[in-house]
FILUMTOR-37511 format. One record per residue (C-alpha): residue number from 1; residue in three letters; x, y, z. Coordinates in Angstrom, 2 decimals. Example, Ala and Ser with C-alpha at 12.3 -4.5 7.8 and 13.67 -1.06 7.14 Angstrom:
REM residues 2
pavex  vodo  east  north  up
1  ALA  12.30  -4.50  7.80;
2  SER  13.67  -1.06  7.14;
END
This chain:
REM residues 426
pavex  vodo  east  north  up
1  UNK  26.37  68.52  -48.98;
2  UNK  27.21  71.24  -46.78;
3  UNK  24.28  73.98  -46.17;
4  UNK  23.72  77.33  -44.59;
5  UNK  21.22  77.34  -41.51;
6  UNK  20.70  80.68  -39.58;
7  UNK  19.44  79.03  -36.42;
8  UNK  16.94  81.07  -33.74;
9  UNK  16.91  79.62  -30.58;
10  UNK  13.26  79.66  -29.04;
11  UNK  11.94  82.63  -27.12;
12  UNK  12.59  79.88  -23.57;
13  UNK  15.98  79.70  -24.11;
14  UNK  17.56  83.05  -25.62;
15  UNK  21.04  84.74  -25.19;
16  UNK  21.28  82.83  -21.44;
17  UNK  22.33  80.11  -23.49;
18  UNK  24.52  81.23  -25.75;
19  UNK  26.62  83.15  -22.77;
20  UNK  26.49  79.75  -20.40;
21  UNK  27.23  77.07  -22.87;
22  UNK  31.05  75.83  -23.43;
23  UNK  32.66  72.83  -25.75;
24  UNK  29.76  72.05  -27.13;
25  UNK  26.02  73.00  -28.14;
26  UNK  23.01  73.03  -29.99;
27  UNK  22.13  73.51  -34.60;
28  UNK  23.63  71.47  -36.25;
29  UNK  22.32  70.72  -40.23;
30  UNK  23.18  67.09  -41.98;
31  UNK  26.14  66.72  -43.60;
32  UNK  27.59  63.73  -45.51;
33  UNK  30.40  62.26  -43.23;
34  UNK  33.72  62.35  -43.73;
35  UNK  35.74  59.46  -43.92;
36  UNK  39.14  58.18  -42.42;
37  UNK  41.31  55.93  -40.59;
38  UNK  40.38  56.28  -36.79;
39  UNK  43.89  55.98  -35.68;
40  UNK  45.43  58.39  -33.40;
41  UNK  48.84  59.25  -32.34;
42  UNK  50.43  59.64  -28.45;
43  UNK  50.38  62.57  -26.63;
44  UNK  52.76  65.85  -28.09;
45  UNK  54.25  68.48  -26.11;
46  UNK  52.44  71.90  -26.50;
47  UNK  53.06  73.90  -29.87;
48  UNK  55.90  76.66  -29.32;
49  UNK  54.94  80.00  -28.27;
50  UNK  56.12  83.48  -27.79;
51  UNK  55.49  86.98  -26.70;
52  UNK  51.37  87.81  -26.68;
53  UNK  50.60  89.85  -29.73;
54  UNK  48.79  92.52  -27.87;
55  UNK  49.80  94.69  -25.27;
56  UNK  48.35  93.56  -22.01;
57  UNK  47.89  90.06  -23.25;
58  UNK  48.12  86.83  -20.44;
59  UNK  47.70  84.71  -23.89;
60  UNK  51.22  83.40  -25.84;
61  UNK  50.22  83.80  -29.55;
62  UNK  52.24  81.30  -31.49;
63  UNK  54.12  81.59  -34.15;
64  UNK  53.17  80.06  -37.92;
65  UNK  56.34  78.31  -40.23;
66  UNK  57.24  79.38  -43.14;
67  UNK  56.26  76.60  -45.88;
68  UNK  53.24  74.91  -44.32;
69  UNK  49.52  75.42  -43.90;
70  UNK  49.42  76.92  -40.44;
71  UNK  46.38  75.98  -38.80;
72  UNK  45.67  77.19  -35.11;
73  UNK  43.47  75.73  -32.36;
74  UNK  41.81  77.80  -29.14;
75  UNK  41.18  75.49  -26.40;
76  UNK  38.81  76.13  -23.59;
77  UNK  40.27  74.33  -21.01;
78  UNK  44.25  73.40  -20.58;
79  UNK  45.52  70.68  -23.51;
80  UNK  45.86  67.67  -21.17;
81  UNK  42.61  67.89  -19.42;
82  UNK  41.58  64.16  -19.57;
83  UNK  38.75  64.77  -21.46;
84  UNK  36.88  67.25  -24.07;
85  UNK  39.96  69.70  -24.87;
86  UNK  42.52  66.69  -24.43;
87  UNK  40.13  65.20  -27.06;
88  UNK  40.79  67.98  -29.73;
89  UNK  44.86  68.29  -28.86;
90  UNK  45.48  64.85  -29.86;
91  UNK  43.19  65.22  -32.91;
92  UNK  45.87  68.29  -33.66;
93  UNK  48.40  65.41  -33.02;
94  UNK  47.00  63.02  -35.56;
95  UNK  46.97  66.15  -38.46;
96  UNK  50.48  67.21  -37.79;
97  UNK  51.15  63.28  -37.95;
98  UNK  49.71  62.51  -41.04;
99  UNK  49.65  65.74  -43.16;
100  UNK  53.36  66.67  -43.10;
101  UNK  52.90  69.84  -45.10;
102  UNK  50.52  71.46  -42.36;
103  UNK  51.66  72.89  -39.16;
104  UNK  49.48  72.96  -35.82;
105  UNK  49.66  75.53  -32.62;
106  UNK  47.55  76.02  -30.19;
107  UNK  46.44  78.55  -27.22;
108  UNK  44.78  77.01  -24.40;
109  UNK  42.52  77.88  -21.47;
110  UNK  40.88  81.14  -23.48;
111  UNK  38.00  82.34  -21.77;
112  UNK  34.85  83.38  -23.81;
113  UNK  33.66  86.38  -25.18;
114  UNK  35.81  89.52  -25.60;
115  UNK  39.12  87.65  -24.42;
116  UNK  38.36  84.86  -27.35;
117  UNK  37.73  87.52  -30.05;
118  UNK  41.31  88.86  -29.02;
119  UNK  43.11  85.56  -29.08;
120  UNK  41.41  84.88  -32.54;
121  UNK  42.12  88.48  -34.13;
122  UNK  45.38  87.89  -32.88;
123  UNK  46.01  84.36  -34.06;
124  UNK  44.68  85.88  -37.78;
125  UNK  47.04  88.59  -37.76;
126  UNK  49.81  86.54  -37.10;
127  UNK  49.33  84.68  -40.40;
128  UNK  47.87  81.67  -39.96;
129  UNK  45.74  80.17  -42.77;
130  UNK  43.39  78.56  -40.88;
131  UNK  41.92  78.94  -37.36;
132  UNK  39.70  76.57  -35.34;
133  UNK  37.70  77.17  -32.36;
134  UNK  36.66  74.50  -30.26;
135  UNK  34.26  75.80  -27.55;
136  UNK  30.72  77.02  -27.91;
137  UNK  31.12  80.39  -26.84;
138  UNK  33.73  81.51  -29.12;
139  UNK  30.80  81.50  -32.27;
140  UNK  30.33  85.26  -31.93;
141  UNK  33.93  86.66  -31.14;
142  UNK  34.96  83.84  -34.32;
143  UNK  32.18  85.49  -36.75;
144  UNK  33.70  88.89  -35.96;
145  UNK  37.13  88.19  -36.75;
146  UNK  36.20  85.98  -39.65;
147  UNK  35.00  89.21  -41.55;
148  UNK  37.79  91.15  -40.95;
149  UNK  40.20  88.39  -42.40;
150  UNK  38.25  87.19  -46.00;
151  UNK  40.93  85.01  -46.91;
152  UNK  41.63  82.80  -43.90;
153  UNK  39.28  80.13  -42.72;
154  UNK  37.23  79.98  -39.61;
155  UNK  35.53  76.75  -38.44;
156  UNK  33.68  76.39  -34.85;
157  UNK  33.18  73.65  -33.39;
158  UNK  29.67  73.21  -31.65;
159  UNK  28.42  76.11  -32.96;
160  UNK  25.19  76.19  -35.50;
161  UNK  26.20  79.93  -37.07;
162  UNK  28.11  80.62  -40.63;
163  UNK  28.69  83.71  -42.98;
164  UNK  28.88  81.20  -45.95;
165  UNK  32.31  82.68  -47.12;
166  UNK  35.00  82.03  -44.88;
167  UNK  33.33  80.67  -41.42;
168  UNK  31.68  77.34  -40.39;
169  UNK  30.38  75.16  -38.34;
170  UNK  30.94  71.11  -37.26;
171  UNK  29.64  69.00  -34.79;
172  UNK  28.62  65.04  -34.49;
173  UNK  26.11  63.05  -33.27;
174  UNK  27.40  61.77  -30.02;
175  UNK  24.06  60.75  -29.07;
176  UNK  24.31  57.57  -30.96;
177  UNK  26.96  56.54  -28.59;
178  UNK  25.57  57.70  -25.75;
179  UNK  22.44  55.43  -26.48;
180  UNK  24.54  52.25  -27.12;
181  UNK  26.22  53.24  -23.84;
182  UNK  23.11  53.68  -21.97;
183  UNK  22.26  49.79  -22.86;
184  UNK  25.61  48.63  -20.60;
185  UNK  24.47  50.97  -17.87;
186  UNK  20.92  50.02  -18.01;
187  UNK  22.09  45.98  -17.79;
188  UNK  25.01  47.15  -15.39;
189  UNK  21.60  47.97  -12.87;
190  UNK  20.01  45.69  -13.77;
191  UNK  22.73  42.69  -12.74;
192  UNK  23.12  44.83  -9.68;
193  UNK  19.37  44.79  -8.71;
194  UNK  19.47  48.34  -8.56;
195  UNK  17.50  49.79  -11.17;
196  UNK  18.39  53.49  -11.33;
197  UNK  21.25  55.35  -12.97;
198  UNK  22.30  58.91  -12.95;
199  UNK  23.30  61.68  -15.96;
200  UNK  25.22  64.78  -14.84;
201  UNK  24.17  67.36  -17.32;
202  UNK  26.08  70.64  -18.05;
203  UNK  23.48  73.39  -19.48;
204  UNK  19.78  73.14  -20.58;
205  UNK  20.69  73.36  -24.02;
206  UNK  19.23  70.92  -26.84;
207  UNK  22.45  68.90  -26.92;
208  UNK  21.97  68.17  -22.98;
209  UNK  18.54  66.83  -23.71;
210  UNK  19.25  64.94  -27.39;
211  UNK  22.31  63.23  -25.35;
212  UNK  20.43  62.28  -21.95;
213  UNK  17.47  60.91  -23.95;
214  UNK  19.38  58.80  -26.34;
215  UNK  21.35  57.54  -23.27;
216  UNK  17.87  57.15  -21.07;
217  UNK  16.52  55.34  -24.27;
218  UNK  19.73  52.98  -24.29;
219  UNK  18.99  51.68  -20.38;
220  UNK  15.32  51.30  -21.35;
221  UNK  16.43  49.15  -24.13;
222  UNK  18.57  46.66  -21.57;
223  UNK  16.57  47.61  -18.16;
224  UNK  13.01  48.51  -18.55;
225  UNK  12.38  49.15  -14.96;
226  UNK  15.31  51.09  -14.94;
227  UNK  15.32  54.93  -13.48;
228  UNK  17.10  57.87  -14.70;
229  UNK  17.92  60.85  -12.36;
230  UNK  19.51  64.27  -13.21;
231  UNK  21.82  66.58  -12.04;
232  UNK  22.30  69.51  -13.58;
233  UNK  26.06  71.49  -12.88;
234  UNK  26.32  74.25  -15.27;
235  UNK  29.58  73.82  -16.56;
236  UNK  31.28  72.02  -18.61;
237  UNK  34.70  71.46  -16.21;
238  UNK  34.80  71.22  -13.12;
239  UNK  36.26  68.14  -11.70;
240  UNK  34.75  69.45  -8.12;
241  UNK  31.46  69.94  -9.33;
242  UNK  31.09  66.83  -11.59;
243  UNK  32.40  64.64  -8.53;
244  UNK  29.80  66.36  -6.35;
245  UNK  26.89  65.57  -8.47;
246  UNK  28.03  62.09  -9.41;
247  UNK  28.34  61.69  -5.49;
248  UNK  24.71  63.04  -5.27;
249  UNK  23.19  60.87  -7.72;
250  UNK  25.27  57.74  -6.26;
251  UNK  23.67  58.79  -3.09;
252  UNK  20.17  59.39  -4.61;
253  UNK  20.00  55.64  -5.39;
254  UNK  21.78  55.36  -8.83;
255  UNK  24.10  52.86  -9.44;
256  UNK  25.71  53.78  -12.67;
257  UNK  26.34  57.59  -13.46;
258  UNK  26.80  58.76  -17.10;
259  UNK  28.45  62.44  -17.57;
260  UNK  27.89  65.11  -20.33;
261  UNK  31.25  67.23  -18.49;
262  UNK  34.78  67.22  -19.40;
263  UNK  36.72  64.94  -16.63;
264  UNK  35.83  61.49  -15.29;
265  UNK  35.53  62.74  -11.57;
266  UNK  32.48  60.67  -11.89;
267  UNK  34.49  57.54  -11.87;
268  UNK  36.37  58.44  -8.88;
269  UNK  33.12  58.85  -7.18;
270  UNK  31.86  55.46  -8.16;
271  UNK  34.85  53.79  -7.25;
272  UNK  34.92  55.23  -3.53;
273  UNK  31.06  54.09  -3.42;
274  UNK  31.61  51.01  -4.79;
275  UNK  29.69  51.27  -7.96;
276  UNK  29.88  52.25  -11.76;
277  UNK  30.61  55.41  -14.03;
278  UNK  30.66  56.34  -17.84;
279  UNK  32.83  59.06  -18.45;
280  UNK  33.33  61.34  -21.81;
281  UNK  35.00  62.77  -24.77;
282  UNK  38.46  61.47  -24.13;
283  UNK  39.32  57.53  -25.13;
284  UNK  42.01  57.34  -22.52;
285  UNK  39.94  58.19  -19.02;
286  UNK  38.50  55.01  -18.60;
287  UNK  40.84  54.02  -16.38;
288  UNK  39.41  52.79  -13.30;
289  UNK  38.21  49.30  -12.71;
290  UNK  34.45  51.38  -11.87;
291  UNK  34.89  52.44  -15.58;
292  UNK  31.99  50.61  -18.01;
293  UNK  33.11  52.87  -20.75;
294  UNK  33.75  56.36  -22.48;
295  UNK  31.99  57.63  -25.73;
296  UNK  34.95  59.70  -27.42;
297  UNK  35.79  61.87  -29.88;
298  UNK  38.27  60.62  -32.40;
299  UNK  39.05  64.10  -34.01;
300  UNK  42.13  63.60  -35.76;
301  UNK  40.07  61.97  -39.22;
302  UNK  37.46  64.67  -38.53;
303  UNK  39.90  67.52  -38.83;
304  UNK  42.31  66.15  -41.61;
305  UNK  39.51  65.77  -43.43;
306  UNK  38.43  69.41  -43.06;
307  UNK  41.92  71.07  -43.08;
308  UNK  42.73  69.06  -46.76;
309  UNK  39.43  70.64  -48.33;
310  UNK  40.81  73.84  -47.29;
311  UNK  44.17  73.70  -48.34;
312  UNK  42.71  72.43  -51.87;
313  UNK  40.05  75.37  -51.83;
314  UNK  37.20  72.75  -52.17;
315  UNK  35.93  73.65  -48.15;
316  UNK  32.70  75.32  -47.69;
317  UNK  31.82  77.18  -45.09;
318  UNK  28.57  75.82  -43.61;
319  UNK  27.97  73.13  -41.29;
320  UNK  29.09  69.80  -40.65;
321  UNK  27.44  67.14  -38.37;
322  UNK  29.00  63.76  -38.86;
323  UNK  27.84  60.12  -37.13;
324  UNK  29.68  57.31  -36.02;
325  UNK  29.79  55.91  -39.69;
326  UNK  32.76  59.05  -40.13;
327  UNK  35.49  57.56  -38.18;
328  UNK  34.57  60.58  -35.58;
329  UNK  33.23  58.45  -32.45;
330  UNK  34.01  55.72  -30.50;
331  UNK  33.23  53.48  -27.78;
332  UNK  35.91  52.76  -25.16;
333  UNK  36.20  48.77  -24.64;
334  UNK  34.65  47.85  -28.20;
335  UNK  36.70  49.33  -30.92;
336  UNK  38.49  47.40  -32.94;
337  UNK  41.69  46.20  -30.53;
338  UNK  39.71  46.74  -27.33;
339  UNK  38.10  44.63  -24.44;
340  UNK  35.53  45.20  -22.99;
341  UNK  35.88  46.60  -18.93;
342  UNK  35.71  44.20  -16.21;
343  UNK  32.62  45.48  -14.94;
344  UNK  30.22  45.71  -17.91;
345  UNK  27.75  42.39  -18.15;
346  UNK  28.66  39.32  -20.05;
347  UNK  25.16  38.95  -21.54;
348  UNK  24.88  42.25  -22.79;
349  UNK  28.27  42.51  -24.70;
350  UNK  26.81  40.46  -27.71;
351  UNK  24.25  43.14  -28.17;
352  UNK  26.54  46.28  -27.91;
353  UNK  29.30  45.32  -30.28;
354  UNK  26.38  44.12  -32.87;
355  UNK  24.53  47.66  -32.07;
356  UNK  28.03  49.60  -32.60;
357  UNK  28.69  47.46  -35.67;
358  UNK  25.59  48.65  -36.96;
359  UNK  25.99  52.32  -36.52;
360  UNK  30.02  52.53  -37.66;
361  UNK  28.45  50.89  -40.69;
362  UNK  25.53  53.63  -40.94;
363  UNK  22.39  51.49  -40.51;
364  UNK  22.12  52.79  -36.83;
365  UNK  22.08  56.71  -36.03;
366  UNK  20.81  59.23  -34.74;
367  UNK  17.95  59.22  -36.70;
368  UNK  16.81  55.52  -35.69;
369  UNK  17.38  56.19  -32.39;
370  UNK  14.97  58.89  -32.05;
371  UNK  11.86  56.74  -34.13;
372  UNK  8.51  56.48  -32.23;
373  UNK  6.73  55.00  -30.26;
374  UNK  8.99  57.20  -27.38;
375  UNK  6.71  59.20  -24.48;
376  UNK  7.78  61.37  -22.21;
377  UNK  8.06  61.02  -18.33;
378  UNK  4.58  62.75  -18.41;
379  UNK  2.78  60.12  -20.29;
380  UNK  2.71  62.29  -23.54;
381  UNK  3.58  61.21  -26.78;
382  UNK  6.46  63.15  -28.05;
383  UNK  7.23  61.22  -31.28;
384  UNK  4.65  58.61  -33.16;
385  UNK  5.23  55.28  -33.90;
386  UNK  7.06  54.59  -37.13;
387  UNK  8.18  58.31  -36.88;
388  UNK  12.03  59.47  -36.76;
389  UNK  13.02  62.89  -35.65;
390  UNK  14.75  65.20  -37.98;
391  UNK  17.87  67.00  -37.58;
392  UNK  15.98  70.14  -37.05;
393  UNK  14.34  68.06  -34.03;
394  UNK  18.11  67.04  -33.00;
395  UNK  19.35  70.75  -32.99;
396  UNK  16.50  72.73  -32.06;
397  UNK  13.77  73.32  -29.08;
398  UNK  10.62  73.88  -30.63;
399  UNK  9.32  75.77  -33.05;
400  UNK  12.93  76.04  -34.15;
401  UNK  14.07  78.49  -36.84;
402  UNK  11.57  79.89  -39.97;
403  UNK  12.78  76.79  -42.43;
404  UNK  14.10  74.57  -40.41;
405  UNK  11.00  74.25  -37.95;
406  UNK  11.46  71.71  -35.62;
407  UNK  8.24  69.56  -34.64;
408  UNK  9.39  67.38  -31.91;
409  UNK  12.08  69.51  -30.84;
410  UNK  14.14  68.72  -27.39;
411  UNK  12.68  69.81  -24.63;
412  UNK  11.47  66.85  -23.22;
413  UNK  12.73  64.03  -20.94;
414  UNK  12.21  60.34  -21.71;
415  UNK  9.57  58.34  -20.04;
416  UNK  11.87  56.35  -17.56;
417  UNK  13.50  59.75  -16.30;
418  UNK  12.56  61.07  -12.92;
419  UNK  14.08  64.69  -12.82;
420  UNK  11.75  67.67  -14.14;
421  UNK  12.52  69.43  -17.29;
422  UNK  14.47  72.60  -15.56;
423  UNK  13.47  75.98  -16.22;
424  UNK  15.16  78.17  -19.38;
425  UNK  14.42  81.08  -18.50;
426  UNK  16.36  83.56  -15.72;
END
């Protein structure tokens, strides 16, 4: 069910974009889900390394072992960062864990652009079957290495671009957490008397917009007079930054803070104000008592999944975007084991487990989430009653790409937002 998409950004957002954005990004087509076991393992020490392959190199290329499927990761930030990266190493973990016959390494930290393409090139000529790239900006340098090397396999992870040969693209649809999430923030204000929460948002891509929308839509859902501000940081770590604008939205008036970054700074900056964060990608930083939750990544099925098709030959290179119903997401606090934080509202716990029920069994998504009536904060109508989006809509601004048009598109904030819609153009 895989498909090949070339994806054209619109004429407002361009190659800006594609040179700002890290870990994650816009195009994604529909794909059927994969399925698995959610479980992960603990925390590894980092794959061996050695000498860099290339003169000049700061980067350790490791080495593959002889027997296995060697599959190789390239990290944007370092392996134990507490949140999007940390993510990814511990869904390495989970393959080495349960596919004994495949090895895992991993280079960390690699900046994009022409650094990346040398850490990949170098990673293929080393031997390894299969290499996977887990921040936006590697898509390019990726593509370029991928036709040099025919017979290894090259999937990107956030990406929307593929040669249909040998290199793909994955991504999920972490906005259906982020709306369930939204609904414990939005009744979080609400018990507080303090209607207003916060989003810190990374770059003015579509996947910024799709994920602050579906979480705006969430605290409409629990807190109809509920406000939602934004700060916008442009990057995707940066525990100084993210704690800044968390601070700046706290002071602003909100009293919950969702991020779209790497760390949960935010939830340090709550906890000094004496109020509430959501943090991201990674299940263990939700540590703090002003903690409600994290929406996570749960990789390790994900990637099994992916690395088994290609050691059997049956992978195709196209793209990938899976929703909660894979195994792929979760919601710290109401997984299966899990309580619920201290601070997140007795009355509206009945509601999120039954919501989250409903999505890990398929019947909510991304799809129902996004179904008119929904305006925008200028009193337009953006989608019609009775009407879902479309996963060109999810992916896209508008018009979208010649065949996969999108109508609705995501440029747009929801009606209860305050911020303006920034600027994507230099």
């Amino acid at each position: 069910m895989f498909r090949n998409k070339i994806f054209i950004i619109t004429t407002l957002a361009l190659a800006a974009l594609l040179m700002l954005a890290a870990c994650a990004t816009p195009a994604q087509p529909t794909a059927a889900p994969p399925t698995a076991a959610p479980a992960q393992p603990t925390a590894m020490p980092p794959a061996p390394t050695q000498a860099p392959a290339d003169s000049g190199s700061k980067f350790q290329i490791p080495e593959i072992e002889a027997g296995k499927y060697n599959v190789a990761f390239v990290y944007i930030g370092p392996h134990d960062d507490g949140g999007w990266t940390q993510a990814h190493d511990i869904g390495r973990q989970y393959v080495e864990k349960q596919m004994p016959d495949v090895h895992t390494a991993y280079v960390e930290l690699v900046p994009e652009g022409a650094e990346a393409e040398q850490v990949i090139r170098s990673l293929a000529r080393k031997g390894f079957n299969a290499i996977i790239a887990t921040s936006f900006g590697y898509m390019d340098p990726m593509l370029a290495v991928a036709e040099e090397f025919p017979d290894i396999k090259f999937l990107h992870v956030s990406g929307y671009k593929s040669n249909g040969k040998n290199f793909g693209n994955m991504f999920g649809a972490m906005e259906t957490i982020k709306y369930i999430a939204g609904m414990i923030a939005g009744a979080r204000a609400k018990a507080d008397n303090k209607p207003q929460v916060g989003y810190i948002a990374t770059f003015p891509i579509p996947e910024e917009f799709r994920l602050g929308n579906a979480f705006a839509l969430g605290v409409q859902k629990t807190c109809p007079e509920c406000k939602m501000d934004v700060r916008w940081i442009n990057t995707w770590h940066d525990p100084v930054k993210e704690k800044d604008a968390a601070a700046s939205l706290f002071d602003g008036g909100a009293q919950v803070v969702m991020t779209g970054a790497d760390t949960p700074a935010n939830a340090e900056a709550a906890k000094e104000r004496g109020k509430w964060a959501i943090t991201y990608d990674y299940e263990g930083n939700c540590k703090l008592d002003s903690c409600l939750t994290t929406m996570y990544w749960n990789w390790g099925p994900i990637y099994a999944n992916d690395i088994k098709q290609m050691k059997e030959g049956t992978w195709k290179a196209g793209s990938e975007y899976f929703d909660a119903d894979s195994g792929g997401l979760g919601l710290y606090g109401f997984m299966e084991g899990q309580k619920p934080q201290p601070g997140v509202p007795a009355d509206v716990i009945p509601l999120v487990q039954q919501t989250l029920k409903d999505a890990l069994a398929g019947k909510v998504n991304r799809f129902t989430i996004f179904t008119g009536p929904i305006k925008d904060n200028k009193g337009n109508e953006v989608i019609p009653a009775g009407v879902s989006i479309t996963q060109a809509d999810v992916d896209q601004f508008k018009p979208g790409a010649p065949g996969f048009e999108a109508k609705y598109g995501m440029y747009w904030w929801n009606e209860n937002v305050i911020a303006e819609l920034p600027k994507l153009s230099q």
